[in-house]
C-alpha positions as CSV (number, residue, x, y, z in Angstrom):
1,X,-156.6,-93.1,-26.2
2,X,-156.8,-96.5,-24.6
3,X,-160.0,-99.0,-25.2
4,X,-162.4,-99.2,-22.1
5,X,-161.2,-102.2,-20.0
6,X,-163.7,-103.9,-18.9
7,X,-162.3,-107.4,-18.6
8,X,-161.4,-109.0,-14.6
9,X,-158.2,-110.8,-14.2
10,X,-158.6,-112.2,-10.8
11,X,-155.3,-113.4,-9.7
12,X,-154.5,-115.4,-6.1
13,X,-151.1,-114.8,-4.4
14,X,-149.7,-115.7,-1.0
15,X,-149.1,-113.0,1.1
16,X,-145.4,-112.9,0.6
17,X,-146.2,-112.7,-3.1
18,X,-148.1,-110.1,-2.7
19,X,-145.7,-108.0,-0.2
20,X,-143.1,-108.8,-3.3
21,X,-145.0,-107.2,-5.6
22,X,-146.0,-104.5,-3.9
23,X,-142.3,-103.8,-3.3
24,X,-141.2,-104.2,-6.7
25,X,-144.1,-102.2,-8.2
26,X,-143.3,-99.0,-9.8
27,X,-146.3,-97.2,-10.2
28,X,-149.4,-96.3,-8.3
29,X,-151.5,-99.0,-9.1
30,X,-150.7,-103.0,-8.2
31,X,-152.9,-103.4,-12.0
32,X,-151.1,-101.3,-13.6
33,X,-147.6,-102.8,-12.8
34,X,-149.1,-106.0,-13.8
35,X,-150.5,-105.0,-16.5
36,X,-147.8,-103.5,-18.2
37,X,-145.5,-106.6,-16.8
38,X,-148.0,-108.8,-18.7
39,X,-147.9,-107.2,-21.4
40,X,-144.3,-106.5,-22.1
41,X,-144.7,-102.9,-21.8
42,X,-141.8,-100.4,-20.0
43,X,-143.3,-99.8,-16.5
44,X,-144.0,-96.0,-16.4
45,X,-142.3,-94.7,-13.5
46,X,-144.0,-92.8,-10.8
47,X,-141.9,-89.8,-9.5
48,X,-143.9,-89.4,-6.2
49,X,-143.1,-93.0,-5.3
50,X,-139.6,-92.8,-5.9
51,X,-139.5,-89.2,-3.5
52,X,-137.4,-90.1,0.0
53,X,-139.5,-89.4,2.7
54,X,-136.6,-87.1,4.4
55,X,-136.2,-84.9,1.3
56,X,-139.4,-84.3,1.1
57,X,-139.7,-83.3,4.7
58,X,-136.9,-81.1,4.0
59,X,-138.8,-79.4,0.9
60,X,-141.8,-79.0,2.8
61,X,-139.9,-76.8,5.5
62,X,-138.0,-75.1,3.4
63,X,-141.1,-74.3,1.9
64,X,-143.1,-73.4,4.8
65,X,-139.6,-71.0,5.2
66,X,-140.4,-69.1,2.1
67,X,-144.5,-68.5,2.4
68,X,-143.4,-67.0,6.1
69,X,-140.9,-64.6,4.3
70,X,-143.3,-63.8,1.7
71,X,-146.0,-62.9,4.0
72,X,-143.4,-61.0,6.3
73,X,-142.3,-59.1,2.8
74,X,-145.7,-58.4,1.5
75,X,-147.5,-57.3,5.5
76,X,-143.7,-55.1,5.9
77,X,-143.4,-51.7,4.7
78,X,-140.6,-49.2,5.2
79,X,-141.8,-48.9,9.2
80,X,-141.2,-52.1,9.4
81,X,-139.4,-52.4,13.1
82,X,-135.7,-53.7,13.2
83,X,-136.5,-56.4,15.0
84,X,-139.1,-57.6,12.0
85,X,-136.0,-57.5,9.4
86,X,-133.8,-59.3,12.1
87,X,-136.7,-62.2,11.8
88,X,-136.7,-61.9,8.1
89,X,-133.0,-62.0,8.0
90,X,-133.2,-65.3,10.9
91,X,-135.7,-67.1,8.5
92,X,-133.7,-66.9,5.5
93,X,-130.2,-67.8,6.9
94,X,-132.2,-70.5,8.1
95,X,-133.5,-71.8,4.6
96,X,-129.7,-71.3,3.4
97,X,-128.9,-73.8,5.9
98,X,-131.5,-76.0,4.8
99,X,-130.5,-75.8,1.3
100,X,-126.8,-76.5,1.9
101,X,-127.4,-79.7,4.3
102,X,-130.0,-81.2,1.1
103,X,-126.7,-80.3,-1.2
104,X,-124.6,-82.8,1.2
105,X,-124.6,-86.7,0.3
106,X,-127.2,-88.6,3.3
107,X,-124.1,-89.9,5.4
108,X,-122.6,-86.2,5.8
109,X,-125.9,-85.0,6.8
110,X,-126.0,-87.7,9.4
111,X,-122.9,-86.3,11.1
């Protein structure tokens, strides 16, 4: 466990400076980068900022994909229409696209 901190560094930059830090910042926190840069310490890295934006886009739909086909599965029973298993059927080739254009390098998905 860590002691309290209850010391203030104040610390004056120009705004450039500051746009450079927070661009080369790796974690959540503009104090905790500097902290550990301070104190020679191995910047922690924050997964979430480190995420591309698109990817995570892509997740969120694919997602969104699979609640919809577990609330079609779960509401269905066997008189479930044709027409409901034909949407089922539509919303998972669907997240099989999705999942094969995140498999392809960013240029190929581009094309």
């Amino acid at each position: 466990m860590t002691a309290k901190r209850q010391r203030v560094i104040k610390v004056s930059v120009s705004e450039l400076e500051y746009q450079q830090i927070l661009e080369r910042k790796h974690t959540a926190s503009v104090a905790r980068y500097l902290r550990e840069l301070a104190l020679d310490q191995q910047p922690r890295l924050d997964p979430k900022l480190h995420t591309d934006p698109v990817l995570l886009q892509q997740l969120v739909r694919i997602g969104n994909n699979l609640n919809q086909i577990a609330k079609g599965i779960n509401s269905a029973n066997k008189s479930a229409t044709p027409l409901e298993r034909l949407n089922l059927l539509s919303v998972l080739l669907t997240i099989e696209r999705d999942i094969i254009a995140l498999r392809q390098p960013p240029s190929a998905a581009l094309a």
